[in-house]
N, C-alpha and C positions, 0 to 999 in steps of 0.2 A: 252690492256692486252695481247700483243700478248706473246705466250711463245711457247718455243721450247723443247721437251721431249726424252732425251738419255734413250733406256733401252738395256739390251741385254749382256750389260759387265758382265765378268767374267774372271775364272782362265780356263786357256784353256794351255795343250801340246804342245812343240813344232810340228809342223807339223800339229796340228789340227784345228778345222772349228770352226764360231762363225759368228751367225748376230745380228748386231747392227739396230734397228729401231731409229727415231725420229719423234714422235710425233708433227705435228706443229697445234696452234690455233688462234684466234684471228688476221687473216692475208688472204688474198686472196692467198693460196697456189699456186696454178699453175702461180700467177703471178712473184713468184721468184725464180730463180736459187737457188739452194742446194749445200752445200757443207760441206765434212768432215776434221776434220782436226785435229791434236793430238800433244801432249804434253806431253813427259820422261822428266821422274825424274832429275832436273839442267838445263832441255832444254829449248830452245824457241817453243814456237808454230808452226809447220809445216805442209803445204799442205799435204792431203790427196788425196780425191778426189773433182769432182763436176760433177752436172748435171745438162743441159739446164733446161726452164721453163717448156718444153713438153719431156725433158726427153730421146729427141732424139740424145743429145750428152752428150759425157762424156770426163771428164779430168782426168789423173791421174798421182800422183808424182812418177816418176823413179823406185823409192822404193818399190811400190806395186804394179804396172804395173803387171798382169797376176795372181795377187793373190786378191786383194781385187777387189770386183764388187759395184760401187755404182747403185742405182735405184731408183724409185718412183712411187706413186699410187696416183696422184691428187684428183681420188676419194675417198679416205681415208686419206689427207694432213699428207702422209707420206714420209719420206726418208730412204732408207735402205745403211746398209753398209755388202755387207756377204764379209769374210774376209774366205780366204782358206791358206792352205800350211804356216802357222803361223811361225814367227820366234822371237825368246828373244826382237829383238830390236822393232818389233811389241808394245812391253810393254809400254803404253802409255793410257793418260786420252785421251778420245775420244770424241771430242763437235761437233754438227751439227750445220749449221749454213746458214743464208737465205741473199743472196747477192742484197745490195742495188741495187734496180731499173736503170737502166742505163747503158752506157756503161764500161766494166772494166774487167780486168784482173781476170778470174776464182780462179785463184792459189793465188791469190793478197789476206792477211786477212782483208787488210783496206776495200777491196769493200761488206764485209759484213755489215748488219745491223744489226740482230737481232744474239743472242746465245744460244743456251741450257748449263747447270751449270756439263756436259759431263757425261760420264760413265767409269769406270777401266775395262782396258783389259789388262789382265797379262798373258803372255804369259813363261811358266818355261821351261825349258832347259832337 
């Protein structure tokens, strides 16, 4: 019963701040890599961010480089997304997600296993 819990979305200004948590349970948390990743409205699903299993490294897509920060708190199996400096194209369902055990490409969505059902971040103009 493992499950993964997006909160945090909402309607947020251009240029303004917003964190995203995900709740994870029913899984050895610190055993797996994290990762965010989103999906606008006609779009495909694309890399966000990710984070090692200890958290000591971080990936992020082009896009968000110096404005979104991912993080996490093993002792609390959680993953955070704060998103700063927000822009329109920001506007995107946002799902957390726990990267199958093994070796693989962070940014890659096949290397996930598990997903949370995401949260809306709308960012207006």
């Amino acid at each position: 019963q493992v499950q993964l819990v997006e909160s945090g979305g909402g309607l947020v200004q251009a240029g303004g701040s917003l964190g995203l948590s995900c709740a994870a349970s029913g899984l050895t948390f610190s055993n797996y890599g994290m990762g965010w990743f989103r999906q606008a409205p006609g779009k495909a699903r694309e890399f966000a961010a990710a984070i090692s299993r200890s958290g000591i490294s971080t990936s992020y897509a082009d896009s968000v480089k110096g404005r979104l920060t991912i993080s996490r708190d093993n002792a609390k199996n959680t993953v955070y997304l704060q998103m700063n400096s927000l822009k329109p194209e920001d506007t995107a369902v946002y799902y957390c997600a726990a990267m199958r055990p093994g070796f693989g490409t962070r940014s890659d969505q096949t290397n996930y296993e598990y997903w949370g059902q995401g949260t809306q971040v709308t960012v207006s103009s």
